[in-house]
N, C-alpha and C positions, 0 to 999 in steps of 0.2 A: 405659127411656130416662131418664136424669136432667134434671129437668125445669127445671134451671137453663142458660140460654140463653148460651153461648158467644163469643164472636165471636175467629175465628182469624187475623191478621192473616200475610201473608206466605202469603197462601190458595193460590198457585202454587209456594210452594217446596218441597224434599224432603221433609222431614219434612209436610209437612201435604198433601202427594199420600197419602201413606203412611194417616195420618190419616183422610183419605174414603176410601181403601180398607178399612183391617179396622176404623174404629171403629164399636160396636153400642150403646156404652151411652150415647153424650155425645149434648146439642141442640149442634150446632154449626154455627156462619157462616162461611165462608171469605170471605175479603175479600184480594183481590187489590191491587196496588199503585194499580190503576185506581179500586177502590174507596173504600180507604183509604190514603191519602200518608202519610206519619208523620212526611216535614217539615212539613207544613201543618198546621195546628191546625182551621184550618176545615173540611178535607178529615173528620179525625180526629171532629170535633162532628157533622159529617154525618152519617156512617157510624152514629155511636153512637144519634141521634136517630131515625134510620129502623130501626136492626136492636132495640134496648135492650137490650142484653145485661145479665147481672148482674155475669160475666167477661168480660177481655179477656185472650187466650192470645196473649202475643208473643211469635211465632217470624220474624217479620220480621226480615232486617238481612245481615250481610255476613262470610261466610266464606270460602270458596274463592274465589279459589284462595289459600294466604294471603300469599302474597307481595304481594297488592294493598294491602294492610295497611301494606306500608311503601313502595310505589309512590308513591300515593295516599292519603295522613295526610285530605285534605279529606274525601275520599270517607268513609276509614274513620268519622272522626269523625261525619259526618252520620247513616249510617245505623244504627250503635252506640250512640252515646251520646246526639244531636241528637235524635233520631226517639225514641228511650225514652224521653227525658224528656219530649217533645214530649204523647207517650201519660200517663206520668205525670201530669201536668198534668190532663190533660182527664180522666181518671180521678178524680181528686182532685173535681174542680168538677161531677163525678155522680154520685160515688160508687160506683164498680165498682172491682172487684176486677181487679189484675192478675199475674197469673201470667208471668213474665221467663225466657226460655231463655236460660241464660248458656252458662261455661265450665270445664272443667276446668283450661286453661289460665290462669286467674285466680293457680293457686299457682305457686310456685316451680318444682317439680319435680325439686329436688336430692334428697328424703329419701322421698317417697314418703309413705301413710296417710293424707291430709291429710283433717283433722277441720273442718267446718262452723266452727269457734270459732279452727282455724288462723287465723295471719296469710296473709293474701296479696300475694304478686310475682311479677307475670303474668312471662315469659321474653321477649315478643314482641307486636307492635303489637296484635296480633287482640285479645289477653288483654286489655292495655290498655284496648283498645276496649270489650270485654264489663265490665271490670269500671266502666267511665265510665257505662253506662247503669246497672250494679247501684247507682250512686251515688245513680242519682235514684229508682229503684223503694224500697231500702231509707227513707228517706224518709218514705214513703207508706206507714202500718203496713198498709191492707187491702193486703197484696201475697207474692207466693212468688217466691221466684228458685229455681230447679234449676241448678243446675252439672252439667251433663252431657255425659258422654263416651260418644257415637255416630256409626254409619257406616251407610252403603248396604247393601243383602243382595240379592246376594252381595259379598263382600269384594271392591273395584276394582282392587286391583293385583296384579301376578303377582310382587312380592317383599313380604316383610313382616321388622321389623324385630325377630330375638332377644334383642335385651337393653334395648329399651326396654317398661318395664312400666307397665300404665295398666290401666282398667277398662271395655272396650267391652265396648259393648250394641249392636244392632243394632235401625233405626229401630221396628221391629214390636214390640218387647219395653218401650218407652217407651209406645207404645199401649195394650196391655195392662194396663200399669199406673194411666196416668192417673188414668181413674176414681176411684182409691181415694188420690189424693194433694191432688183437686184444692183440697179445704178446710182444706188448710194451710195457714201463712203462714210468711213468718220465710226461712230455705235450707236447702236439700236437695240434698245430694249425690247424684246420679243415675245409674248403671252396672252394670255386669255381675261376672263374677269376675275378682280379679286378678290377671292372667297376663299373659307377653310380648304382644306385637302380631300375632311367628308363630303362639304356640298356639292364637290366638283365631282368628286367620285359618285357619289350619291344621283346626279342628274343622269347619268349613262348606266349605273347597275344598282339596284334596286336592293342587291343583297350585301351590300357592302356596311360593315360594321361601326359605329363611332366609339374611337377610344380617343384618350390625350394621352399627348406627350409629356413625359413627365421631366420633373427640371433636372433630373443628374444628366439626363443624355445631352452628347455635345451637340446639338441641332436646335439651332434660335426657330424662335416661332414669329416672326414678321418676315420670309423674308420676298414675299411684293414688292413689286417692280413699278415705279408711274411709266405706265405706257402713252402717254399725251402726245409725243414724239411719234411712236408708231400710227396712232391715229389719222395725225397732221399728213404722213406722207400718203397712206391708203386711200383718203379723201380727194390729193391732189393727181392719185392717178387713179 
């Protein structure tokens, strides 16, 4: 068990359900929204006073569905970028380390490969959002952002998209790795191998359908990650 004490913010949501199911090597806190508010700073001091982590793992904040993203600008903005910073802050004034769940969708997504040192142009509010709170973690050098492209297991839909190519990973395969990324700093491209949306689907459920994406919708079809970066460090530990 790694003896450096966690604390997981967003302690009810998917990924960090996942997280108390197969993790064996991390100390970790789950701290639920009742625990820890991420608009509230005092909420935030609380939390940190009673649990003392050395990290803070935020996976707290606002995804699906993503159309709330452009519903709902308020919403997006508080619990993306308001709430990150919010934790940034209070990070800062005790020194822990914070580890930031971002997005794949942070790049562009016209060319594909996108390298950590790329520029970034999120396509859509979500991105936007994720990259507003990347704004305040970078910032703050004790800190990691992962840019990560992940899904459910099994695959949720009974169609998957052939010619839009990205790099899912599925939530368990992020688990696994943890461990051995958590004492980085800086960002890290996060994913699986890159292939269509079907084939990835396709290898885990058998009944999954092949449609394309067609060009009115606003969602580029490159948008893979080079993961070379995450390779280099998995090797060296």
């Amino acid at each position: 068990m790694n003896k450096q004490k966690i604390l997981v913010t967003g302690g009810n949501g998917r990924f960090a359900n996942v997280l108390k199911e197969k993790n064996v090597k991390l100390n970790l806190y789950f701290a639920t929204k009742k625990d820890c508010n991420i608009l509230s700073i005092r909420s935030i001091t609380n939390i940190i006073k009673k649990t003392k982590p050395t990290i803070i793992l935020h996976t707290a904040g606002l995804s699906r569905p993503m159309n709330v993203h452009e519903r709902d600008i308020n919403k997006s903005i508080n619990l993306n970028i308001v709430g990150t910073a919010n934790l940034v802050k209070v990070c800062n004034e005790f020194k822990i380390k914070i580890i930031y769940f971002s997005t794949s969708y942070v790049y562009e997504g016209l060319v594909g490969n996108y390298k950590e040192t790329d520029p970034v142009k999120p396509f859509n509010n979500y991105g936007l959002s994720k990259l507003g709170g990347e704004c305040a973690v970078m910032m703050y050098k004790n800190s990691l952002i992962l840019r990560i492209t992940m899904t459910e297991k099994p695959f949720m839909f009974k169609n998957a998209y052939g010619n839009l190519i990205a790099n899912y990973m599925y939530h368990e395969d992020l688990v696994k790795i943890l461990p051995k990324i958590i004492n980085e700093k800086g960002i890290i491209n996060i994913g699986g191998k890159i292939q269509s949306i079907y084939n990835f689907a396709k290898s885990k459920k058998l009944n999954v359908k092949k449609i394309n994406l067609i060009k009115t919708k606003k969602l580029p079809l490159r948008q893979d990650m080079n993961i070379n970066k995450l390779y280099k460090i998995l090797k060296k530990n």
